[in-house]
C-alpha positions as CSV (number, residue, x, y, z in Angstrom):
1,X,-39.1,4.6,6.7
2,X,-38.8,0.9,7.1
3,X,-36.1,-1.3,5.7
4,X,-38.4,-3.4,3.6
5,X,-39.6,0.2,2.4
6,X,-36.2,1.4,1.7
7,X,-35.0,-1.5,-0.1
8,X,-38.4,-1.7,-2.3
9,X,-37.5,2.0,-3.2
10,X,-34.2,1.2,-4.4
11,X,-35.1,-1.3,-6.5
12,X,-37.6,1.1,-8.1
13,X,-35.5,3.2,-9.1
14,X,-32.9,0.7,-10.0
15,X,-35.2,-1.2,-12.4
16,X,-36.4,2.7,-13.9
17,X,-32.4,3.1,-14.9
18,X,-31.9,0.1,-16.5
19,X,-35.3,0.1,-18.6
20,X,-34.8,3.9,-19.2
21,X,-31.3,4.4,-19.1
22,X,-29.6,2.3,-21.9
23,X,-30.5,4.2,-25.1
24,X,-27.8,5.3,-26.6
25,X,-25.2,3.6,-24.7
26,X,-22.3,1.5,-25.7
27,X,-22.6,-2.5,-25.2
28,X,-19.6,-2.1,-22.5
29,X,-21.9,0.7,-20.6
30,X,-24.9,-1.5,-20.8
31,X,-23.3,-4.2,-19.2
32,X,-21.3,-2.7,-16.9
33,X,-24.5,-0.5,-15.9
34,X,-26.3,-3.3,-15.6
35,X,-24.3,-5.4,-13.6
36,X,-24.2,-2.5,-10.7
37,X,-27.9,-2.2,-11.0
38,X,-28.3,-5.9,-10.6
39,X,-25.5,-6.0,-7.7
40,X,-27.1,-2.9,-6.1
41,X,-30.3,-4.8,-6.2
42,X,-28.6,-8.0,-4.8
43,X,-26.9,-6.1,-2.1
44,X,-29.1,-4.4,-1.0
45,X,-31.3,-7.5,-0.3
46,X,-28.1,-9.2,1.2
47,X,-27.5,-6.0,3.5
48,X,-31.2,-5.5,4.8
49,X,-30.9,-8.7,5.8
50,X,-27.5,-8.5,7.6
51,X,-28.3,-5.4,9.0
52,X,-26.6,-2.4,6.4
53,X,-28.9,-1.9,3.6
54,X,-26.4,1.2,2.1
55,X,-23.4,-1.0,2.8
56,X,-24.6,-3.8,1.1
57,X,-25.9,-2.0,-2.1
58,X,-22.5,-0.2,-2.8
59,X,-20.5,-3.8,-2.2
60,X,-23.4,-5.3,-4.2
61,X,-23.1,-2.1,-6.7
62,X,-19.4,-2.4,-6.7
63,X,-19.3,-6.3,-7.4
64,X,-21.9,-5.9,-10.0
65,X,-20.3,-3.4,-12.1
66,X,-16.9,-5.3,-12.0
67,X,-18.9,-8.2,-13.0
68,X,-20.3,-6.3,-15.8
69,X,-17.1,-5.3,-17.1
70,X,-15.2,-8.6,-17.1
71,X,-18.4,-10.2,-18.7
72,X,-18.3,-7.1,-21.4
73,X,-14.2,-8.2,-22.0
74,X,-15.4,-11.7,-22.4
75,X,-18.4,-10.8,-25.2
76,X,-15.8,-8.8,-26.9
77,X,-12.9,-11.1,-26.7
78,X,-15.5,-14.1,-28.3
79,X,-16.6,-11.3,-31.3
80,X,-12.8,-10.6,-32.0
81,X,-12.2,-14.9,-31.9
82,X,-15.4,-15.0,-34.5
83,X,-14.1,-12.3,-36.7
84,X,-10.7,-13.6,-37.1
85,X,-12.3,-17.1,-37.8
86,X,-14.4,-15.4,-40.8
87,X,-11.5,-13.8,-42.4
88,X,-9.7,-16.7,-42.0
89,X,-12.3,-18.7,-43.6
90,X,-12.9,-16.1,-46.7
91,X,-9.2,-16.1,-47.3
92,X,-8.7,-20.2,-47.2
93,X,-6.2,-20.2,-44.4
């Protein structure tokens, strides 16, 4: 199997998880899920190019999901700013 063939492959199946996979999650598993699915993706590009397709889509996966949690702590750090800014508002502080 070729590298073009490989790397096609894995983004199959990567873009199946993400459309398939995120019933039922929580907003911090859809992002973090789809951050390593994105990575994966990325990496894998990255590494078929360099030379280490598997190498490059666990970095990429790696990087992505850590990207995917730090973006999740940043949506829910905003929601807990917004809801402290409508109680303050309904009380008159």
């Amino acid at each position: 199997m070729t590298r073009s063939r490989v790397t096609a492959a894995v983004l199959v199946v990567a873009g199946a998880a993400v459309l398939g996979g995120c019933a039922g999650l929580t907003d911090t598993q859809q992002r973090v899920m789809t951050g390593g699915v994105a990575g994966a993706g990325a990496g894998a590009a990255i590494g078929a190019i360099a030379g280490s397709t598997p190498i490059g889509l666990g970095i990429g996966a790696a990087t992505g999901m850590a990207g995917g949690y730090l973006w999740d702590q940043h949506r829910q750090a905003e929601q807990r700013a917004f809801q402290r800014g409508v109680e303050a508002g309904r009380t008159g502080n």
